[in-house]
C-alpha positions in Angstrom: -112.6 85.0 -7.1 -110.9 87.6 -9.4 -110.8 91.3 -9.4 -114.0 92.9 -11.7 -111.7 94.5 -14.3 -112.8 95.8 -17.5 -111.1 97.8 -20.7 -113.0 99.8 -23.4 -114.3 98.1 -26.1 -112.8 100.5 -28.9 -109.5 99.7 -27.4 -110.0 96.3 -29.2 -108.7 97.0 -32.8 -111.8 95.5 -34.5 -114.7 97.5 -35.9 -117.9 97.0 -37.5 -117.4 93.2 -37.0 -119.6 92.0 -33.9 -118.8 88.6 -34.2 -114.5 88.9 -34.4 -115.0 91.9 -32.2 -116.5 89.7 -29.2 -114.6 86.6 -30.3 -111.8 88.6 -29.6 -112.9 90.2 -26.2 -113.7 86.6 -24.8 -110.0 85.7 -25.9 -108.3 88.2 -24.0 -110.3 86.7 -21.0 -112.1 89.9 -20.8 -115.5 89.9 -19.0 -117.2 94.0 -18.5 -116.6 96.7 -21.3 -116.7 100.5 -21.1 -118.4 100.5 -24.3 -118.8 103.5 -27.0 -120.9 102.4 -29.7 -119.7 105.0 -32.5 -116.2 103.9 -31.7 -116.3 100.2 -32.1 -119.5 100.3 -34.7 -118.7 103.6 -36.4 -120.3 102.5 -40.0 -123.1 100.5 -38.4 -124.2 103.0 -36.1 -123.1 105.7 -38.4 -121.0 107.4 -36.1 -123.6 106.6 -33.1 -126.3 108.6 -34.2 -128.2 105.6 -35.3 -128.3 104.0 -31.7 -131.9 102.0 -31.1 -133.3 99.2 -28.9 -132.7 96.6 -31.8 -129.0 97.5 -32.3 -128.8 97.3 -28.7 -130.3 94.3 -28.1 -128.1 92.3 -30.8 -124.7 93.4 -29.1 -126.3 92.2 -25.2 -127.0 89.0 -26.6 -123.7 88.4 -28.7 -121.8 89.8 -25.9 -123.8 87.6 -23.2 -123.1 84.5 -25.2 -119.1 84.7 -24.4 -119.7 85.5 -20.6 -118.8 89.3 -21.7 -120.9 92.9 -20.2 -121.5 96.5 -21.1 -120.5 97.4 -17.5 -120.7 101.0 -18.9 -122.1 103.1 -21.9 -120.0 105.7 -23.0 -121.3 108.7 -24.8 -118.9 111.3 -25.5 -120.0 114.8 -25.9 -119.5 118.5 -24.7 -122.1 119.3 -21.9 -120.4 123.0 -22.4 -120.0 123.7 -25.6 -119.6 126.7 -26.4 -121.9 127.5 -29.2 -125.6 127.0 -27.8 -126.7 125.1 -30.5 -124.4 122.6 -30.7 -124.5 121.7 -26.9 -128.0 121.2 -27.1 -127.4 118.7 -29.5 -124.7 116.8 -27.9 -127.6 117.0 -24.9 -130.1 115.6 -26.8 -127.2 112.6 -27.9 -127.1 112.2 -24.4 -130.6 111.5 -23.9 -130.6 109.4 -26.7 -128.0 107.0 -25.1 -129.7 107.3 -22.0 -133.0 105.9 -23.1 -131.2 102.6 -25.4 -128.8 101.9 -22.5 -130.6 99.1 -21.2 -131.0 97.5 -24.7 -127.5 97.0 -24.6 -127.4 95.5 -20.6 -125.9 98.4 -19.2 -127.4 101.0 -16.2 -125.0 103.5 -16.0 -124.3 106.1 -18.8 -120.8 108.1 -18.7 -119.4 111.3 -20.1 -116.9 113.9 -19.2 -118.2 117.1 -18.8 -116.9 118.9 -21.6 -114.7 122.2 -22.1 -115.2 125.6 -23.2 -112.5 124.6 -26.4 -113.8 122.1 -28.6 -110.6 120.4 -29.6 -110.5 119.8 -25.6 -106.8 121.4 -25.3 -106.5 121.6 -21.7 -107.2 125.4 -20.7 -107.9 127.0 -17.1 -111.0 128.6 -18.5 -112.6 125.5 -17.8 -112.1 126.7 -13.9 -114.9 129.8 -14.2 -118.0 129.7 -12.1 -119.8 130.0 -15.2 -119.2 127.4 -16.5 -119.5 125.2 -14.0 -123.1 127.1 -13.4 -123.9 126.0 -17.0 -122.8 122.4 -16.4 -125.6 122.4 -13.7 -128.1 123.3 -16.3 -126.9 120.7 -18.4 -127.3 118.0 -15.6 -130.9 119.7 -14.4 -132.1 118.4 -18.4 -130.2 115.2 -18.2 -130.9 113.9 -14.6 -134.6 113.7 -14.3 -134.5 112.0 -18.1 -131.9 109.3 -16.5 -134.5 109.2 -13.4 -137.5 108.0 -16.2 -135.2 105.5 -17.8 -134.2 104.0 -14.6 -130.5 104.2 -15.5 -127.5 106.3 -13.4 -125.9 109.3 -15.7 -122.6 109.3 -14.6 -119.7 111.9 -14.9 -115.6 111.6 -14.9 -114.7 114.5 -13.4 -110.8 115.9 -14.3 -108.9 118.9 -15.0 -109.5 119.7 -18.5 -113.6 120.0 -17.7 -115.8 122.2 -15.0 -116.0 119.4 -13.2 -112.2 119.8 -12.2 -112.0 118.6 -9.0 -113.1 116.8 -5.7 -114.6 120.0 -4.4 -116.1 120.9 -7.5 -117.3 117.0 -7.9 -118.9 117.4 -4.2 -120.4 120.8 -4.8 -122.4 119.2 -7.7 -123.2 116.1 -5.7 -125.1 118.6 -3.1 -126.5 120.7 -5.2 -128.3 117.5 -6.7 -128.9 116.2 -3.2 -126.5 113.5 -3.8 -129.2 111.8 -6.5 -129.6 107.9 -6.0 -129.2 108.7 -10.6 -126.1 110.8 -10.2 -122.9 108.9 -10.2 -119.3 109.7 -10.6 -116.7 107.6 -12.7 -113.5 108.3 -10.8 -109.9 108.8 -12.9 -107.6 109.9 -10.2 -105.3 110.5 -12.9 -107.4 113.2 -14.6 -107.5 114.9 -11.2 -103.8 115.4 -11.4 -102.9 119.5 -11.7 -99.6 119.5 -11.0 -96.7 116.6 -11.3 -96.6 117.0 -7.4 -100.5 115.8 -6.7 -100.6 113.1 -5.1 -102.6 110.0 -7.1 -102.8 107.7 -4.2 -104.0 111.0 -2.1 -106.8 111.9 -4.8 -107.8 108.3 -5.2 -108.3 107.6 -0.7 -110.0 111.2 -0.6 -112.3 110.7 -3.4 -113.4 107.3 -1.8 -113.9 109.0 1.7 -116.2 111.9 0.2 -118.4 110.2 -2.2 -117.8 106.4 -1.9 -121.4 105.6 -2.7 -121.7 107.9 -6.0 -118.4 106.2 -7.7 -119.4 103.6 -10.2 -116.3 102.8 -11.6 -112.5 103.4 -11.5 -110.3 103.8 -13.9 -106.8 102.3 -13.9 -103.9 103.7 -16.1 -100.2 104.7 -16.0 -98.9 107.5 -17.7 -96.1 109.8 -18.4 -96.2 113.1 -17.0 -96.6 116.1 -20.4 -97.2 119.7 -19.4 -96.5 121.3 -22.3 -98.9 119.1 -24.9 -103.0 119.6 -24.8 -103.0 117.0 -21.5 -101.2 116.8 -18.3 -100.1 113.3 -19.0 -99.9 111.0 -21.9 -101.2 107.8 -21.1 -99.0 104.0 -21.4 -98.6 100.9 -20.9 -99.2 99.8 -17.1 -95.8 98.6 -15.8 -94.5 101.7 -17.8 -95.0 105.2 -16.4 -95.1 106.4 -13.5 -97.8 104.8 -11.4 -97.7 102.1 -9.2 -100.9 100.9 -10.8 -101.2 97.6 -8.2 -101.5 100.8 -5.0 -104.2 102.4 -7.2 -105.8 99.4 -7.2 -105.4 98.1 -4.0 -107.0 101.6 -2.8 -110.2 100.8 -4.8 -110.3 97.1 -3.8 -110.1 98.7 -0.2 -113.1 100.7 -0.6 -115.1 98.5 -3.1 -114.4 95.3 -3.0 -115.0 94.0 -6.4 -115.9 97.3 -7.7 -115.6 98.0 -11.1 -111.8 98.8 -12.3 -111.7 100.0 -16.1 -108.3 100.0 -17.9 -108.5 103.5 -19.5 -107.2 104.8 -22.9 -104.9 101.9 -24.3 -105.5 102.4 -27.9 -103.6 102.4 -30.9 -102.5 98.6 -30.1 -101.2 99.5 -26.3 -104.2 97.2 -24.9 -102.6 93.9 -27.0 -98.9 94.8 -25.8 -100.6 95.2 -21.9 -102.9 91.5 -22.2 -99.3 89.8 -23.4 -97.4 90.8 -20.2 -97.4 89.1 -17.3 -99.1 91.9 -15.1 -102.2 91.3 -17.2 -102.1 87.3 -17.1 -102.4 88.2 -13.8 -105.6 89.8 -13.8 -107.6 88.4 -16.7 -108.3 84.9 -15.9 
């Protein structure tokens, strides 16, 4: 028995093609997708605003067909935005996505949690109380609605959003009396502050505090960039500066066979990483 890995499905150059997309999915031997919908169907879906159950139920199928999963529904939006309106929007997006994630086979729903700049350039504002007070109100709108669909909303915490940290992750975990619907997708990397935090350290303490609220992990390397919009620029496992195989091993520790997500190898990185031999590795 294998590791449970996954990748996201937009990392796969194809889109609007369901049929070359999957083909080529079940090629690279891979079996659970992070999957955002206006990412890999951006003209079908017109930019995912046209997400419904019969969309949904096409890409299960297909997808189930070549032994392949949504493990995991992404929806991207700002549960902060600044301007009022807009926020409520991306809220409503999220409710959307929340109510059509089953369609598509999946029962958990992610996002990060947003950021007081829209262009998400990494700012410390992010760190007021306020903000993280209006994330709450965000999640009191979004949890219950999760609750009725029978699906798990789950947030990815990190440094760039209020949710910017374990103790920030665990005081939002109380205040929703650790909700059976309320789940964590865990990027130790994204927890990273300074180029002296320790990613092994982050990744055991994470697992000791809320084991049972982390749905997935995910697994990258990167290179360490203080001065651009993000801490780190992410590459090619094997390539930065993360033993990736200790990260994993801590998971594997934890949850056997939990779900391990490759994170954010785009722009071709994903092809270079399923040609090495790290990779053959893993997706057999």
């Amino acid at each position: 028995m294998t590791y449970n890995y996954g990748v996201r499905g937009h990392d796969i150059l194809i889109k609007d093609d369901l049929d070359k997309w999957s083909d080529k999915i079940k090629e690279m031997k891979i079996h659970t997708l992070q999957f955002a919908l206006p990412l890999s169907f951006p003209k079908t879906s017109s930019g995912g605003d046209l997400i419904n159950p019969g969309l949904g139920n096409i890409i299960r199928r297909n997808l189930f067909k070549k032994d392949i999963e949504i493990g995991v529904l992404s929806c991207y939006v700002n549960l902060i935005h600044p301007d009022l309106k807009i926020r409520q929007q991306q809220i409503n997006k999220m409710k959307k996505y929340l109510q059509n994630a089953k369609f598509f086979g999946a029962n958990i729903v992610a996002t990060e949690t947003g950021s007081v700049d829209p262009e998400f350039a990494f700012t410390r504002s992010n760190f007021e109380e306020k903000h993280f007070m209006e994330l709450v109100e965000t999640v009191k709108q979004l949890l219950p609605f999760a609750q009725k669909c029978g699906v798990n909303l789950a947030l990815e915490p990190g440094v760039n959003h209020p949710l910017c940290s374990l103790d920030k992750t665990e005081e939002l975990l109380r205040i929703f009396d650790y909700d059976p619907a309320l789940k964590i997708i865990l990027d130790p990397a994204n927890l990273m502050l300074t180029k002296n935090d320790n990613l092994l350290g982050i990744t055991k303490e994470a697992f000791n505090r809320f084991n049972d609220q982390i749905v997935a992990v995910h697994i990258k390397d990167f290179s360490w960039t203080p001065n651009s919009n993000r801490l780190i620029k992410t590459v090619v496992p094997g390539t930065g500066e993360v033993n990736v195989q200790d990260v994993i091993d801590i998971a594997e520790s934890y949850q056997p066979k939990g779900l391990k997500m490759f994170d954010e190898l785009d722009q071709g990185m994903l092809d270079v990483f399923i040609k090495s031999d790290y990779a053959k590795n893993i997706f057999k």
